[in-house]
Each structure stands twice: as C-alpha cells, then as structure tokens.
Backbone as numpy.savetxt, mean C-alpha at the origin, in Angstrom:
# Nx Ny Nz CAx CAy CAz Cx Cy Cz
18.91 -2.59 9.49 18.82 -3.94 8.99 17.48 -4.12 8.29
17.24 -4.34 7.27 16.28 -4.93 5.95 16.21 -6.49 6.60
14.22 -6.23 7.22 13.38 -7.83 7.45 13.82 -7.87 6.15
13.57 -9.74 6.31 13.72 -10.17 4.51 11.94 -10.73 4.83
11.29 -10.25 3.15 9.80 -10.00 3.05 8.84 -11.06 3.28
9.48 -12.48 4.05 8.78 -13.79 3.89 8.33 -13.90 5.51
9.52 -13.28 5.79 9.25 -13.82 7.53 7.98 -12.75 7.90
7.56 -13.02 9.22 6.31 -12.45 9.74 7.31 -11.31 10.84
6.15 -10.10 10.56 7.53 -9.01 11.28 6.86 -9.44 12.96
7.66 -9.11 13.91 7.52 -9.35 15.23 6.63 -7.40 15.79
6.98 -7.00 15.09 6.29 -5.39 15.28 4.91 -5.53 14.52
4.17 -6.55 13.98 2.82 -6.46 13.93 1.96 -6.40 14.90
0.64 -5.08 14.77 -0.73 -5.35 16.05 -1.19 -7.06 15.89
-1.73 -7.25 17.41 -1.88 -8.78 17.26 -2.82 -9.01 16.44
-4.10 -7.92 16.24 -5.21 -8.48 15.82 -5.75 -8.00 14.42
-4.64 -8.25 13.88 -5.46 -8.07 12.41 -5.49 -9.74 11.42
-6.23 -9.40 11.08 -6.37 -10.42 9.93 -5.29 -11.52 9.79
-5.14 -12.23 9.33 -3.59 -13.20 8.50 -4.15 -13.00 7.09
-2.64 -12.64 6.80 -2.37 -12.67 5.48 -2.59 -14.35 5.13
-2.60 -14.63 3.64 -2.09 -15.67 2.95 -0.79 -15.90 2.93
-0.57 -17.57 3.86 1.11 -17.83 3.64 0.90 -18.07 1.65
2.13 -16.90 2.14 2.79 -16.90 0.32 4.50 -17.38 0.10
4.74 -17.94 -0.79 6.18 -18.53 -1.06 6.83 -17.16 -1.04
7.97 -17.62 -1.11 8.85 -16.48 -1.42 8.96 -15.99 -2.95
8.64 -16.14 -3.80 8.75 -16.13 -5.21 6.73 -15.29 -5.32
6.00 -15.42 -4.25 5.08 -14.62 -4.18 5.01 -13.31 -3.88
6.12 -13.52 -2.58 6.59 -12.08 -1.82 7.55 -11.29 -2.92
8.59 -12.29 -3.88 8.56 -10.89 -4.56 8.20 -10.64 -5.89
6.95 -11.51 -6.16 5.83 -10.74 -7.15 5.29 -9.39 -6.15
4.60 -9.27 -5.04 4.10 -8.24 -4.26 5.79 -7.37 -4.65
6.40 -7.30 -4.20 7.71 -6.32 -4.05 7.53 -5.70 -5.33
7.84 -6.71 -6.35 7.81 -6.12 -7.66 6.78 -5.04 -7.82
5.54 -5.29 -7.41 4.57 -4.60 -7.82 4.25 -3.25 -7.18
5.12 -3.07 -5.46 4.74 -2.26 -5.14 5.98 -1.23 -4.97
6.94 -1.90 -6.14 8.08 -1.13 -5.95 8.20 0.10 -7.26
8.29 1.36 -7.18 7.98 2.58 -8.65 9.59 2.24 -9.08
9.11 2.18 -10.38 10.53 2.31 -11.54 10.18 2.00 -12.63
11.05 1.64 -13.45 10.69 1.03 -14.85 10.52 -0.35 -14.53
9.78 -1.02 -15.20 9.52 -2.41 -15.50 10.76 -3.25 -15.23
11.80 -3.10 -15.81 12.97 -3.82 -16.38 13.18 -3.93 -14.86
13.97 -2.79 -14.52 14.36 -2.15 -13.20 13.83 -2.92 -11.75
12.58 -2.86 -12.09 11.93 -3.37 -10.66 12.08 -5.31 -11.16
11.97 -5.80 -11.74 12.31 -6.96 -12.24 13.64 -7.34 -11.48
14.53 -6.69 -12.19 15.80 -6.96 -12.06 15.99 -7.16 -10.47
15.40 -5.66 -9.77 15.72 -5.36 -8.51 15.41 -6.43 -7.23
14.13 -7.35 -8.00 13.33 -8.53 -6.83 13.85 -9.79 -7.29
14.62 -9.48 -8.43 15.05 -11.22 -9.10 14.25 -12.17 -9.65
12.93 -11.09 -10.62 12.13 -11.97 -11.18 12.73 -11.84 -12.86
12.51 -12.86 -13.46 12.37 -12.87 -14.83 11.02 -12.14 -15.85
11.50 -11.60 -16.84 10.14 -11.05 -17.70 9.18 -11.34 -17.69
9.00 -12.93 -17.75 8.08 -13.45 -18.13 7.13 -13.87 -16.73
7.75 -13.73 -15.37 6.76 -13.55 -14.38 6.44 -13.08 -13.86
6.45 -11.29 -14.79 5.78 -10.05 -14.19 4.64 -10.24 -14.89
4.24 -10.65 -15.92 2.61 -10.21 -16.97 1.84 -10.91 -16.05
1.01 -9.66 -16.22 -0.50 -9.98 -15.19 -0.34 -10.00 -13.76
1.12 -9.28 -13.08 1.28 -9.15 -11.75 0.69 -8.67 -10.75
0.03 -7.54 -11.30 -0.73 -6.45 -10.56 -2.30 -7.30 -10.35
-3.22 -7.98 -11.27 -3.96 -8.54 -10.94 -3.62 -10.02 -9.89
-2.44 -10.53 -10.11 -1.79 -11.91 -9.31 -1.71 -11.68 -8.02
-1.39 -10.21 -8.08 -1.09 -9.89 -6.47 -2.30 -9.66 -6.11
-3.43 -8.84 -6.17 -4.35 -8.98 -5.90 -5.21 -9.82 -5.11
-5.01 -10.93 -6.02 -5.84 -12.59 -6.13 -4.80 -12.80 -4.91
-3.34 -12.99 -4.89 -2.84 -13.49 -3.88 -3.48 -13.26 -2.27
-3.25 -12.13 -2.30 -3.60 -11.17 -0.73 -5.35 -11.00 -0.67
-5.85 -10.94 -1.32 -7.77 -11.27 -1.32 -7.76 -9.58 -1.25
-7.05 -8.69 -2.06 -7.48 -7.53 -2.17 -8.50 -6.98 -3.48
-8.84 -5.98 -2.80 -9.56 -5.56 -5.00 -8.82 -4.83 -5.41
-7.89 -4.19 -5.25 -6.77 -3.33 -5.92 -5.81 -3.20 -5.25
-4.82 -2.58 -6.09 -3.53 -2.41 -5.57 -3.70 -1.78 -4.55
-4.21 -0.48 -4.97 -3.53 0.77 -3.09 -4.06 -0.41 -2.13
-5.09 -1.04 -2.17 -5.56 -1.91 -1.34 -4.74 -3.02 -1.05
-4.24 -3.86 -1.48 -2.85 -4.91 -1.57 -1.80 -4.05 -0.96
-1.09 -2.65 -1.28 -0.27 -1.79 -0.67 -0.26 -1.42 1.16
-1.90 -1.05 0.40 -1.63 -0.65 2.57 -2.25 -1.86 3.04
-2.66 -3.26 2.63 -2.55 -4.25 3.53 -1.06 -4.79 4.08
-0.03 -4.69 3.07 1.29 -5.37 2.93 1.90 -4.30 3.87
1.78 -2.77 4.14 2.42 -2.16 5.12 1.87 -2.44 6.71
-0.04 -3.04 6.65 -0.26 -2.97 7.78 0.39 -4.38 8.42
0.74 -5.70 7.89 1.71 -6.55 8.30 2.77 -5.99 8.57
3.43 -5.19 8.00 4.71 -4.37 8.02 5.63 -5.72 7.32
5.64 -6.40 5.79 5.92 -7.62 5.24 7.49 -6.72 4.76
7.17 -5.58 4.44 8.61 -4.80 4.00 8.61 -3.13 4.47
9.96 -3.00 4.72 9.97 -1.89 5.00 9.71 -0.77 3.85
9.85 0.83 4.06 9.63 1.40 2.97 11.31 1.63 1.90
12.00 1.26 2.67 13.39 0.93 1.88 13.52 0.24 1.06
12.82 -1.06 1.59 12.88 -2.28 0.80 11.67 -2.07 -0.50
11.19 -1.02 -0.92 10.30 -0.30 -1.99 10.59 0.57 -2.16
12.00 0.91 -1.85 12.39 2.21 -2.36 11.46 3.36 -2.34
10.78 3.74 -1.33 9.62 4.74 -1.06 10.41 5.26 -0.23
9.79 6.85 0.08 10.48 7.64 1.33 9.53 7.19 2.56
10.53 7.78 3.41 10.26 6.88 4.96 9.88 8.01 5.60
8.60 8.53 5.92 8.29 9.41 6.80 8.43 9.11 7.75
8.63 9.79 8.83 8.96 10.31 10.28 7.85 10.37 10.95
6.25 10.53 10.88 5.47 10.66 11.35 4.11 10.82 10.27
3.53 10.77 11.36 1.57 10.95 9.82 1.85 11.97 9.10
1.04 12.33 8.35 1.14 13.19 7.08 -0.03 14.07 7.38
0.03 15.28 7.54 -1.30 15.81 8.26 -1.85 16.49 6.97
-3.22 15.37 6.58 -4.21 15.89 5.30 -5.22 16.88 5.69
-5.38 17.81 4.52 -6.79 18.12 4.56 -7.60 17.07 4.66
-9.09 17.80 4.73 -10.22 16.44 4.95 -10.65 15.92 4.00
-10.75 16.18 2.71 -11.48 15.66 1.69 -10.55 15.00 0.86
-8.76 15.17 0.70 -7.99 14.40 0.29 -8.16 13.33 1.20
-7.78 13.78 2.42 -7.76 12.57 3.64 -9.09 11.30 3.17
-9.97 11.56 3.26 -11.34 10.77 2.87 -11.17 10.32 1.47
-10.44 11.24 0.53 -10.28 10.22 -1.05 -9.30 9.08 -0.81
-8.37 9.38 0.50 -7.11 8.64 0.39 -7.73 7.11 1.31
-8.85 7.46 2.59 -9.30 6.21 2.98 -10.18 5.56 1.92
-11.02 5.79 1.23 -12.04 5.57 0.32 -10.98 4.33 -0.62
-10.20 5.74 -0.99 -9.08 4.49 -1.87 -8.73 3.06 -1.50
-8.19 3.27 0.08 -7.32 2.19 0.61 -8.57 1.05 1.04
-9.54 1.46 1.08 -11.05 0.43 1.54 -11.19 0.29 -0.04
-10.60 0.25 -1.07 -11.10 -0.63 -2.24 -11.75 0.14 -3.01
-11.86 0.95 -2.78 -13.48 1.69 -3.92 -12.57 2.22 -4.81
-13.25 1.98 -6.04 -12.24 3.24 -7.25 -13.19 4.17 -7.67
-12.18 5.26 -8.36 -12.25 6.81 -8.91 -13.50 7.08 -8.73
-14.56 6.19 -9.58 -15.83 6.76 -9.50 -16.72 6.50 -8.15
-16.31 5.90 -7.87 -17.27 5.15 -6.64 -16.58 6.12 -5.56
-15.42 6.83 -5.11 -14.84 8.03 -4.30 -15.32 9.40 -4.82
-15.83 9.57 -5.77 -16.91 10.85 -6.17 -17.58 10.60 -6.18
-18.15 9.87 -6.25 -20.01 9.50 -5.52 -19.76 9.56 -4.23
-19.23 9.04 -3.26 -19.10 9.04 -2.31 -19.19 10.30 -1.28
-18.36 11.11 -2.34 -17.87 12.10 -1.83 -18.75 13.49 -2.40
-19.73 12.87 -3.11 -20.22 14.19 -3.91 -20.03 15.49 -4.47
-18.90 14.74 -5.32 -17.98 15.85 -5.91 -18.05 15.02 -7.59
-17.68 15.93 -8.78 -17.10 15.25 -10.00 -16.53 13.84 -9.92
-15.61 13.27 -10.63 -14.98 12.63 -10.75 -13.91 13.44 -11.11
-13.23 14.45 -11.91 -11.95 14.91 -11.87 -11.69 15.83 -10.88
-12.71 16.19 -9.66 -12.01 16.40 -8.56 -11.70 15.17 -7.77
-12.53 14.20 -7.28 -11.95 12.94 -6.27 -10.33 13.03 -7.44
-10.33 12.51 -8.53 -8.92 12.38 -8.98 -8.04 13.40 -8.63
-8.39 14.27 -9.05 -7.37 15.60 -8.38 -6.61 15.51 -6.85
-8.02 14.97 -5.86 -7.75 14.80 -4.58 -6.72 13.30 -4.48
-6.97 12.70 -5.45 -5.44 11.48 -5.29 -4.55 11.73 -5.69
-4.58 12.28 -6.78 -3.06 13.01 -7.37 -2.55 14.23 -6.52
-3.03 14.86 -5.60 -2.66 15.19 -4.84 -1.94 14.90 -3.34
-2.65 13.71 -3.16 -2.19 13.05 -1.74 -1.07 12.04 -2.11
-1.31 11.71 -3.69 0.11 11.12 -3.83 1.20 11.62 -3.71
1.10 12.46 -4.53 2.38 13.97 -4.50 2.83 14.04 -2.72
1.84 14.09 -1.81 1.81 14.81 -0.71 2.97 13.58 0.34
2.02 12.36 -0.08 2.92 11.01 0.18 4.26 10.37 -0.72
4.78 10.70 -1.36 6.15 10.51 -2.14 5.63 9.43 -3.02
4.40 9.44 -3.64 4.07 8.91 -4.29 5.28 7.49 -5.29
5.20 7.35 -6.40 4.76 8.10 -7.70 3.52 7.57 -7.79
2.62 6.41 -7.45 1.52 5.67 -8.10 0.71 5.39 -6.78
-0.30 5.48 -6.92 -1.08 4.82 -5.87 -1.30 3.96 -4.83
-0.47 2.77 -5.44 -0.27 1.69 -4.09 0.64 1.92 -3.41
1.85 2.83 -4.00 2.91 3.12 -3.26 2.44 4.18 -1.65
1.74 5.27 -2.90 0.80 6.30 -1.22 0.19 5.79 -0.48
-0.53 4.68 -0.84 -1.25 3.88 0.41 -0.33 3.13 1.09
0.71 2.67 0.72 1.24 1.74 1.93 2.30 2.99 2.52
2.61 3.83 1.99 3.35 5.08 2.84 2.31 5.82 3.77
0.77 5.96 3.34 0.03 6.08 4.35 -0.04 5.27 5.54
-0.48 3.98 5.14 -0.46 2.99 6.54 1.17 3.09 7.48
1.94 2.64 6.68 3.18 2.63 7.43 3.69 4.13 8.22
3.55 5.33 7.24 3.75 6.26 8.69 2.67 6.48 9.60
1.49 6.38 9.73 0.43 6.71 10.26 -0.47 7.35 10.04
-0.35 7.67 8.91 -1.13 8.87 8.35 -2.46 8.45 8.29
-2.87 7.12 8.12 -4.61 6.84 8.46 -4.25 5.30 8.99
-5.80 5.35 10.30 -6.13 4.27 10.52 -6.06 2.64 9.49
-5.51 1.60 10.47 -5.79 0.43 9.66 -6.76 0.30 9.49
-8.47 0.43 9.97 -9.30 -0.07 9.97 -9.61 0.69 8.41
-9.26 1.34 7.91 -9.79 2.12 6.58 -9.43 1.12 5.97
-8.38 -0.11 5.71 -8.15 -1.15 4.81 -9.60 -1.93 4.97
-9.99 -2.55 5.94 -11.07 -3.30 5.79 -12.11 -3.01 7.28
-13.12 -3.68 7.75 -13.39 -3.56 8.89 -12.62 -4.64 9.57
-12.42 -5.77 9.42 -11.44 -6.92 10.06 -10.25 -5.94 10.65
-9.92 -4.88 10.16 -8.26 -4.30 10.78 -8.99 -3.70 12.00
-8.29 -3.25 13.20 -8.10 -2.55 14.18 -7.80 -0.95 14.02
-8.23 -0.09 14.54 -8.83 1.15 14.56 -7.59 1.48 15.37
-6.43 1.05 14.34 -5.21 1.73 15.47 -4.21 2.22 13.65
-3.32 3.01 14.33 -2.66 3.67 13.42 -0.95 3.06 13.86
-0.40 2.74 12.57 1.28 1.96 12.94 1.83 3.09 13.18
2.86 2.69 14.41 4.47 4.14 14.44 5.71 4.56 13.43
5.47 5.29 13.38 6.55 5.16 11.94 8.18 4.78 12.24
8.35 4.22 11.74 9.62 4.12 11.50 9.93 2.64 12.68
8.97 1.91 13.60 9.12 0.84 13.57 9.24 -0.21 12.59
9.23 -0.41 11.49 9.40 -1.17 10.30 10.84 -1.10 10.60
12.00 -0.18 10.82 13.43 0.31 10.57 13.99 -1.43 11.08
C-alpha cells in the first residue's frame, strides 16, 4: 500500500526536525522533482501542469529550508513523506556498503556542500570528488543526485545526522516505508 505524500508517516524517528506543513499541490511539486524521467512524464505522473514545474527545483528548496536538492531528497526520505515506489527509484533491501571516500562525497553531498566545496573538503581535484558522485549514484540506482540521496537515507546507507546536525545519529530500516 502507497502512504499518500501529505500525511505524516507513523514510521518516523521522533526526534528530528518538522518539516514545513506543505499543501498538497506542494507535496507534489517535491514528487515531481524528486521523481527521474522526462519532464513531460514526471508532470503528467504527479498531476502538475507545465506551467508549475519552471523554477521547481529551486521552489522545492525554498519550500523544505534546504540548499539543494540531494539535500531536499534525503530530508523528504528521512520523514519517510514517500516511499521509493512512489519515485519510481529502486528499493533496496538494506545499506549500500561504500567505500570511504565515495561514502564521505555522498555525506558531504547530503549536508549541502557542492562539487567544489566536497574536494576541498576532501583534498582531492574536483573531477575526482565528481567521479566519487557519479559513482555512488550509479552504485545507488541513481539517475541524478537527489534521487541517490534519498535512496541513501531511506535504505540506510548513511546516518540522518549527515542531513543536518538537528537529525539524530540513527540510520532508517529499509523497507519500512513499504
């Protein structure tokens, strides 16, 4: 059975953050955005019109008080607001066991920092940290970034607290979302 994406799931940890109550016509701007396909496609699929996808990816953002998508992604899995069905993402069975330096591009990511600011970090290039996301996407059923981060949070593959320090230093079970 598919939560529908408005209600609050009853399988959330108690102590994270609150989201922003969002309408339903908010929840599926987020859907839209964190769902991979063509434009048209993912439109069609949440029941928005053309004209209230432009500028979605920044809307959602602003909605949820994230700085980027993967960041908006694995906040929306650590509520557990939709399952990975309901984003048409694959549903792992358990964490995803990373090397360490993808693993660390993939928290870096989900705490907000972009490309360059995860090779500094990491004291490497910048087209290796990228390498190391295009890799962990692949590794997570990607296709795009926000999608691997909320397939990270939701199977377990990294701590919530990597979204912000406000989250809890606990990792979700997979396949409770079902």
């Amino acid at each position: 059975m598919t939560r529908t994406a408005h209600t609050p799931a009853a399988d959330v940890p108690p102590s994270l953050p609150a989201l922003p109550a969002l309408d339903k016509d908010s929840w599926q701007l987020v859907r839209f955005v964190l769902t991979p396909g063509r434009l048209k496609d993912r439109a069609r699929l949440v029941g928005l019109a053309s004209a209230q996808v432009a500028g979605a990816a920044n809307r959602v953002c602003d909605l949820l008080g994230a700085l980027h998508l993967p960041q908006a992604g694995a906040m929306v899995a650590a509520h557990r607001r939709f399952t990975s069905a309901d984003l048409a993402l694959p549903n792992l069975r358990g964490p995803l066991h990373l090397a360490p330096r993808r693993r660390r591009a993939l928290e870096l990511l989900i705490s907000g920092l972009e490309e360059e600011q995860i090779a500094e970090r990491l004291e490497v290039p910048r087209d290796t940290a990228r390498g190391y996301l295009t890799d962990v996407v692949a590794e997570l059923g990607g296709p795009r970034r926000p999608q691997a981060a909320f397939t990270a949070i939701a199977s377990g593959t990294v701590a919530l607290s990597v979204i912000s320090p406000l989250y809890p230093d606990v990792r979700l079970t997979p396949g409770a979302t079902q």
